[in-house]
C-alpha positions in Angstrom: 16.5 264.3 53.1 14.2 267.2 52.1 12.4 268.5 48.6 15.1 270.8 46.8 12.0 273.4 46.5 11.3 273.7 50.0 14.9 273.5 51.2 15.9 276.4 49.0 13.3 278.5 51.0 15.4 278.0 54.0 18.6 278.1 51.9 17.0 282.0 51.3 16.6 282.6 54.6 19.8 281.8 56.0 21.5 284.0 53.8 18.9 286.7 54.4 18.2 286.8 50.1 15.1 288.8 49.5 13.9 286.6 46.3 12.2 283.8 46.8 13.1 280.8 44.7 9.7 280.0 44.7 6.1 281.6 45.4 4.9 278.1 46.8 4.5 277.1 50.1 7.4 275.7 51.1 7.0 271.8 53.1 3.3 271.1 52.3 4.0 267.4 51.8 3.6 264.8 55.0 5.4 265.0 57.9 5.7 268.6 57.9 6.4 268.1 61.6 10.0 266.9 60.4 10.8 271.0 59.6 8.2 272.9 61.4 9.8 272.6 64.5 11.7 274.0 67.6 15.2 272.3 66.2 14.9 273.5 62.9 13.9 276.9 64.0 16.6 276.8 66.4 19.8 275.6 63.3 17.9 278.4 60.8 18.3 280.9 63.6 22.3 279.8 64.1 22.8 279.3 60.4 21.7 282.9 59.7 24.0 284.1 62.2 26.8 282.7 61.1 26.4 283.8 57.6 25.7 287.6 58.8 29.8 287.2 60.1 30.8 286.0 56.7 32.5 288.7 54.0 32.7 286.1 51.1 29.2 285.0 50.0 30.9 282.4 48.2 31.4 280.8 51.9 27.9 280.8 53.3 26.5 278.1 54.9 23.8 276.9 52.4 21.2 274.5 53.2 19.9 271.9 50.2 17.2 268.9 49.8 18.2 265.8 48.2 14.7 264.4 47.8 13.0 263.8 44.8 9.3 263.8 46.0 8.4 267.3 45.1 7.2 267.0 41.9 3.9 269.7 41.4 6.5 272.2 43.0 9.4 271.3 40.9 7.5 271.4 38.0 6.0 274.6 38.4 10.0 276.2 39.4 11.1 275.1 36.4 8.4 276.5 34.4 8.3 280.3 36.8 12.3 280.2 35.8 11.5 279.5 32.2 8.9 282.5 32.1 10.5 285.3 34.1 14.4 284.4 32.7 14.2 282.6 29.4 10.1 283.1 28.1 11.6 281.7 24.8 11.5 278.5 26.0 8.3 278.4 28.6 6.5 276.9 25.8 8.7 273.9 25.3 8.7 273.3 28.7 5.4 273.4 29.0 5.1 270.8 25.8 7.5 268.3 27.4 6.4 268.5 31.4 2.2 268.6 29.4 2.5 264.5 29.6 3.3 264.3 33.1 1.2 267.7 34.4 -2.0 265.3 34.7 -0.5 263.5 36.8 1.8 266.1 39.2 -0.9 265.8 42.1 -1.0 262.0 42.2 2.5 260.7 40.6 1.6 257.6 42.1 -1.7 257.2 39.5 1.2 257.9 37.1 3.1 255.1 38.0 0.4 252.6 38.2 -0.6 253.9 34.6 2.7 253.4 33.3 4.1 250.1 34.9 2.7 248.0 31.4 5.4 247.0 29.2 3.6 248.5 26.3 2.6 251.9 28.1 4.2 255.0 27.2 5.7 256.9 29.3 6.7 260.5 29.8 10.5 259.7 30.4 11.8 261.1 27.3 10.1 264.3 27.7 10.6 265.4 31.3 14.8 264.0 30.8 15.0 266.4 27.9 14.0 269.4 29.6 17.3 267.9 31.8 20.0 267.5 28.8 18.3 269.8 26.1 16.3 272.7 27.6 18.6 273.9 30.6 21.4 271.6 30.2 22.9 273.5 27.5 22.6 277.0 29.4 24.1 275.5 32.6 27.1 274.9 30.3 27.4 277.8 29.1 26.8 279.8 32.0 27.8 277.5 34.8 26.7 277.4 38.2 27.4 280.9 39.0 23.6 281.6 37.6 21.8 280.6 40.9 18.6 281.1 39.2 19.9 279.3 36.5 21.3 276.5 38.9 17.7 276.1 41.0 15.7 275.2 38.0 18.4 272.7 36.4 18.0 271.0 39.9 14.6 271.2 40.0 13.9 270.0 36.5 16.4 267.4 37.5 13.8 266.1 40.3 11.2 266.2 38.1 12.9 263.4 35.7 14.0 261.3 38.9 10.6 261.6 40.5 9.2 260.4 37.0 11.6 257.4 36.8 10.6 256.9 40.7 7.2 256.4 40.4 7.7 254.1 37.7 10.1 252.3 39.2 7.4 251.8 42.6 5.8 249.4 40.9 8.6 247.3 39.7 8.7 245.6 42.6 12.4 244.8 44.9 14.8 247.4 45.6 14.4 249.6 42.3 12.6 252.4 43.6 14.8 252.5 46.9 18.2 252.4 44.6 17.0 255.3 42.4 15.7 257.3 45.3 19.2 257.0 47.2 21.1 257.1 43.5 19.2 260.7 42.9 20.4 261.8 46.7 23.9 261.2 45.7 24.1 262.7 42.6 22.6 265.4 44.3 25.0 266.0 46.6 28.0 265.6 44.3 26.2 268.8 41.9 25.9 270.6 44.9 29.6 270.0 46.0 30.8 270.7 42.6 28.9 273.7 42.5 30.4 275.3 45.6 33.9 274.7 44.5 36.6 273.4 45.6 37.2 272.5 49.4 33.5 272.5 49.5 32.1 270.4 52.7 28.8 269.0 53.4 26.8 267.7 56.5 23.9 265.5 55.3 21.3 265.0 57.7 19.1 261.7 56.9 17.4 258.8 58.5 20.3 255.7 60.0 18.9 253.6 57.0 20.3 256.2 54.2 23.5 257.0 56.1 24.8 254.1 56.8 26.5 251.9 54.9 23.5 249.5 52.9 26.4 246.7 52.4 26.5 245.9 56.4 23.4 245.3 57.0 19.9 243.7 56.0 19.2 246.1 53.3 22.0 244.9 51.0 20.8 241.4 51.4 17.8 242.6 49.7 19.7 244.1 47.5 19.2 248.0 48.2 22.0 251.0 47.9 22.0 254.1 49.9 23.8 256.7 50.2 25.9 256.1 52.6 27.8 253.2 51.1 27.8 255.6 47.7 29.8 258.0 49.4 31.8 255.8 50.7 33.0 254.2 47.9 33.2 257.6 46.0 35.1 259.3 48.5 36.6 256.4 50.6 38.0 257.7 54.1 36.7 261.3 53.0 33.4 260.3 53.7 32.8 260.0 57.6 29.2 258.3 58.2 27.8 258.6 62.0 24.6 256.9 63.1 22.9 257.3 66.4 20.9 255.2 68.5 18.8 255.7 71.5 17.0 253.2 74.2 14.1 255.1 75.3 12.3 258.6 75.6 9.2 260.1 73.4 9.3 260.8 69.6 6.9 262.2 67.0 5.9 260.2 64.8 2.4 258.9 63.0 1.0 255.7 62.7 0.0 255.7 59.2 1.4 257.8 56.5 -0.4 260.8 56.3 -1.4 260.2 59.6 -1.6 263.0 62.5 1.7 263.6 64.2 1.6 262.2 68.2 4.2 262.6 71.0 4.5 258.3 71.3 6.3 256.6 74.0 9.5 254.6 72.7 9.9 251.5 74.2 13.1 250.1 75.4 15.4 248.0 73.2 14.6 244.6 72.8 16.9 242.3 74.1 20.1 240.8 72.4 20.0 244.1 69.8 22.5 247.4 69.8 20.3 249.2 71.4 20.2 246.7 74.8 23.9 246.3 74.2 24.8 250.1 74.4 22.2 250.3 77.0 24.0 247.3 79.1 27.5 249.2 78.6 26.5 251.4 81.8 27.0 255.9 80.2 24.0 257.1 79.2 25.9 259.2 76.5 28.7 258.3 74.3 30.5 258.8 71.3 32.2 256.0 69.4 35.1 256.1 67.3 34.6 252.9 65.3 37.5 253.5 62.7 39.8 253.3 66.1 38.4 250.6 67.3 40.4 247.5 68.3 40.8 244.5 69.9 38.0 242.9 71.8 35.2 245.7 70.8 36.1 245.2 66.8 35.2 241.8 67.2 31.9 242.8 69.3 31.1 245.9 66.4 31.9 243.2 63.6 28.7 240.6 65.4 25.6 241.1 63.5 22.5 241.8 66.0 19.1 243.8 65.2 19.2 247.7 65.3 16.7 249.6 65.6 15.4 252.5 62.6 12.6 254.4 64.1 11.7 257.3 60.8 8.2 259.0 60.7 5.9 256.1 61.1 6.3 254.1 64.7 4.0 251.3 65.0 5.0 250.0 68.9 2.6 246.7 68.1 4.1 245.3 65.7 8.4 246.8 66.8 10.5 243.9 66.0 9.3 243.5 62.2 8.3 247.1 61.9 11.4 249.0 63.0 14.4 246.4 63.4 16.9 245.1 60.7 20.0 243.1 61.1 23.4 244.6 60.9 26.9 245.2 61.8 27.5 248.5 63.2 31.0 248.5 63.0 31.3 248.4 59.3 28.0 250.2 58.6 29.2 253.4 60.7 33.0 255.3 61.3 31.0 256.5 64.2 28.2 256.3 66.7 26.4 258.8 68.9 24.1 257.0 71.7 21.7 259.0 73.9 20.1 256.8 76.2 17.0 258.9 76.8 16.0 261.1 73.9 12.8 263.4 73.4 10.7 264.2 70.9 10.6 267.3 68.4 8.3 269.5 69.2 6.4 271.2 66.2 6.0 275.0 65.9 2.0 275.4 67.0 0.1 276.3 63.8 -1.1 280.0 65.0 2.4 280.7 65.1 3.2 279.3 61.8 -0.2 281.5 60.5 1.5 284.4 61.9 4.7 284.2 59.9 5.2 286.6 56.7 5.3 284.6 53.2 9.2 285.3 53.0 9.6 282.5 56.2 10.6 279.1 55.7 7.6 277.9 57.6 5.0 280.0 56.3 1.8 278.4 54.8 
């Protein structure tokens, strides 16, 4: 659930590559928190490891965003791609990303501006640079041009982003099915790019990995990616939530909004959370495709569950942070930790102390 620009800096660094896909500071966009951190720091660290042990670069461990709010960034990939590999066509790109450019620092102004029936739009121009400008190349070439590969994905964000923004002020589900739509197609580009047998752990927020269709979110007529995969990839796909009762998390109160080390309070009664709490380990894992019995019947009961993501307002929980669902159809499996504790972000004068090449770097 990350920006492909940013992720690719880390992607660089676990696989110790000396050129940076991009001279941009990598995670400038809220909640940086999320991957300037003693976790992230930690997986980078293993990651690199285990690639240093690895003979075929072909089998490296990568590491890949599926997001599609990196717009400014993505654009300017594309275009740095265009001018150092192909300066033939930098000023067609330029042409067809000049509608949207205006608009790169504040995509939502671009959205608002082009919600009107009658409004054009810069859809045509930003998909072409998709199906025309790189397109074309990446057939030719394949996916073996990792240069090559970066900017089709990037460019590929820049039309999604586009139809995103739009889509925001449609109203309903459309900009939450196009977001999740985007992550999927993603990752079946990315699998298809590291061949055959290729695996991938996807690491997101409960709402996008489980399946939509077992809980609230498909009443309302949302998609994610969890149920995508599922039905793509049917018992392939494994997808494990995880739940918690109480500890500390970081989170903000308001979107752009300074990260704090909040107090989570204790599940509210008759929902999964009090229910794992009232079945007495503190830890567990569940296997919910082996389930049976007595506890399939319990797992197929709808009750609230609990989806705590960057934002945590603790005054207004039950609206804020619950949703209805049954666990046992919207997960294979299920990781509780009774107590959990909050990530805790890399202090900025160490982060102002890193060399450009680092993921973290300003």
């Amino acid at each position: 659930e990350a920006d492909w620009p940013d992720a690719a800096r880390i992607d660089a660094h676990i696989r110790g590559l000396e050129a940076l896909p991009s001279p941009d500071a990598p995670f400038p966009r809220f909640p940086a928190w999320m991957w300037r951190n003693r976790a992230v720091e930690d997986l980078m660290a293993r990651l690199r490891a285990f690639n240093e042990e690895v003979q075929d670069p072909a089998r490296e461990v990568g590491f890949y965003g599926l997001d599609l709010y990196s717009l400014p960034s993505s654009i300017d990939a594309v275009e740095a791609f265009a001018r150092q590999h192909d300066p033939a066509t930098l000023e067609e790109v330029r042409r067809r990303y000049g509608c949207l450019a205006p608009y790169a620092e504040d995509p939502a102004a671009y959205g608002a501006m082009a919600r009107g029936a009658e409004a054009d739009t810069c859809a045509a121009d930003v998909t072409s640079v998709v199906d025309e400008v790189l397109g074309a190349q990446l057939q030719e070439v394949g996916t073996s041009d990792r240069a090559l590969f970066d900017a089709f994905m990037n460019a590929r964000v820049v039309a999604a982003s586009e139809a995103y923004y739009r889509a925001m002020y449609e109203g309903g589900a459309a900009s939450w099915n196009l977001r999740d739509t985007h992550m999927f197609d993603t990752l079946k580009r990315i699998l298809e790019a590291r061949g055959e047998g290729a695996k991938a752990i996807i690491w997101a927020h409960n709402s996008h990995i489980g399946d939509a269709r077992a809980t609230g979110m498909g009443a309302m007529g949302q998609i994610n990616l969890g149920q995508l995969a599922r039905e793509e990839w049917g018992q392939e796909a494994v997808l494990i939530g995880f739940g918690t009762d109480r500890g500390t998390v970081t989170a903000a109160t308001a979107w752009d909004g300074a990260p704090e080390t909040m107090e989570v309070i204790s599940s509210l009664p008759e929902s999964w959370g009090a229910m794992m709490r009232e079945a007495g380990p503190d830890r567990f894992f569940l296997d919910l495709r082996a389930a049976e019995g007595p506890l399939t019947e319990a797992l197929a009961a709808e009750r609230n569950e609990r989806y705590i993501g960057v934002l945590y307002m603790r005054q207004t929980e039950l609206p804020s942070h619950y949703i209805p669902s049954a666990i046992g159809q919207e997960y294979d499996a299920y990781i509780w930790l009774e107590e959990t504790q909050a990530v805790e972000p890399v202090p900025l004068e160490e982060i102002e102390a890193l060399p450009e090449e680092h993921p973290f770097a300003l």
